[in-house]
Every structure is written in structure tokens, then in C-alpha cells.
C-alpha positions in Angstrom: 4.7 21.5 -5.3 4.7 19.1 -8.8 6.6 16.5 -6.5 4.2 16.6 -3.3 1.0 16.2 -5.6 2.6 13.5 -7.0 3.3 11.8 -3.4 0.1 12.5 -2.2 -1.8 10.5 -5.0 0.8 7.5 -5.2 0.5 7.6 -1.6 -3.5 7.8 -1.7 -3.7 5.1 -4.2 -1.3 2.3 -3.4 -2.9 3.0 0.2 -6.4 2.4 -0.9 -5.2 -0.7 -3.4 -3.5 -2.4 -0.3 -6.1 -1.8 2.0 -8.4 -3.3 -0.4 -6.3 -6.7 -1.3 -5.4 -6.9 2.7 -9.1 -6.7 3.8 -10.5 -8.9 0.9 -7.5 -12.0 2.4 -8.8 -10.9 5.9 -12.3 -11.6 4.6 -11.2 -15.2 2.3 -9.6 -16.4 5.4 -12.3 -15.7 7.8 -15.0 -17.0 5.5 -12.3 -20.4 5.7 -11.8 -20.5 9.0 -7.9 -20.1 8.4 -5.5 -17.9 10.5 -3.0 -15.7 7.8 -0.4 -13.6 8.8 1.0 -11.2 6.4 4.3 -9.0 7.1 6.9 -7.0 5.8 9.8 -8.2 8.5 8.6 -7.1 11.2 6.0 -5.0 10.6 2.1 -6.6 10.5 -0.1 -5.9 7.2 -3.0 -7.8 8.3 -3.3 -10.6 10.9 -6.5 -12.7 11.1 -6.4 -15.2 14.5 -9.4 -17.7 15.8 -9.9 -17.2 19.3 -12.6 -20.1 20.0 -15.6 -19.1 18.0 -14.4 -15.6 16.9 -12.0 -14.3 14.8 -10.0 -11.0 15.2 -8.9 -9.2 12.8 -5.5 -7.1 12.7 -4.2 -4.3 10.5 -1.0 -3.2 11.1 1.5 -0.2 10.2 2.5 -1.9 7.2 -0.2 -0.2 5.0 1.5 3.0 5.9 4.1 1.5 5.1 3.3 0.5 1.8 1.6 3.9 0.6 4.2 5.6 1.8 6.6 3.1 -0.9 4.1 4.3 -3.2 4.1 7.6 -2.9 8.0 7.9 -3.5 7.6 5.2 -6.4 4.7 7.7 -7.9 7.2 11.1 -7.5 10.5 9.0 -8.9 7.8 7.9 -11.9 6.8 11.8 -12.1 10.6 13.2 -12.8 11.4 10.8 -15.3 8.2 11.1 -17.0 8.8 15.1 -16.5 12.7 14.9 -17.5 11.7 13.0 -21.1 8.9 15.1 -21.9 11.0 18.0 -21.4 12.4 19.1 -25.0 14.9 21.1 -23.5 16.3 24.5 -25.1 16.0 25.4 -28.4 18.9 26.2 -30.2 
């Protein structure tokens, strides 16, 4: 249960942090007029493109991506913090 908490807030927060830093580039290149296209390989984190007068606006599965890397990074940081604090049996 210790380990799913502990993916569930990594995952929440380096969600929330990347969707944050994605939309403010979205909103820098915009306010530019500039087209930015930022992946992972393949897979889109945000796309902004011009389309005459308008710009559109893409986020892709690569915030999933990312919280999901931060909910594993959060549970792996969780069991070492847990396995040093742990003092162990007394002898």
C-alpha cells in the first residue's frame, strides 16, 4: 500500500510540474509567434503550429508519459529512503 501511495504522488506531481513547464513554452512560443515541437522519440509533449492567423496547440501522451517516470522515480526514492531509516533488529 506504502509503494502505491508513493506512485500516486510522484505520479501526481511530476504530472502537474510537466504540465505546467509544457503549457507555460506553449504560451512563450505563441506569445512569439514561433512553432516548438517537443518529444520524447516519438511520442509528442506539446506541439504549438501556425496555421495562417491561428495557432493550435497540442499536448501529447508524453505527459503520461513523464508522470508515469515519476511515479516509479518517487516509489524507488521511497524504498531506499525506507531501507536506511530502517534500524534493523536489535540484538
Amino acid at each position: 500500500m506504502r509503494a502505491l501511495k508513493a506512485f500516486l504522488l510522484g505520479a501526481v506531481a511530476a504530472g502537474i510540474i510537466a504540465y505546467a513547464v509544457a503549457a507555460g513554452l506553449a504560451i512563450a512560443a505563441q506569445a512569439g509567434g514561433h512553432s516548438l515541437d517537443i518529444a520524447l522519440g516519438p511520442v509528442v509533449i506539446v506541439s504549438v503550429a501556425h496555421e495562417g492567423r491561428t495557432a493550435v496547440t497540442t499536448f501529447g501522451a508524453g505527459l503520461v508519459l513523464i508522470a508515469l517516470v515519476g511515479g516509479l522515480v518517487n516509489v524507488v526514492a521511497a524504498r531506499v529512503i525506507a531501507r536506511r531509516s530502517d534500524p534493523g533488529p536489535i540484538a
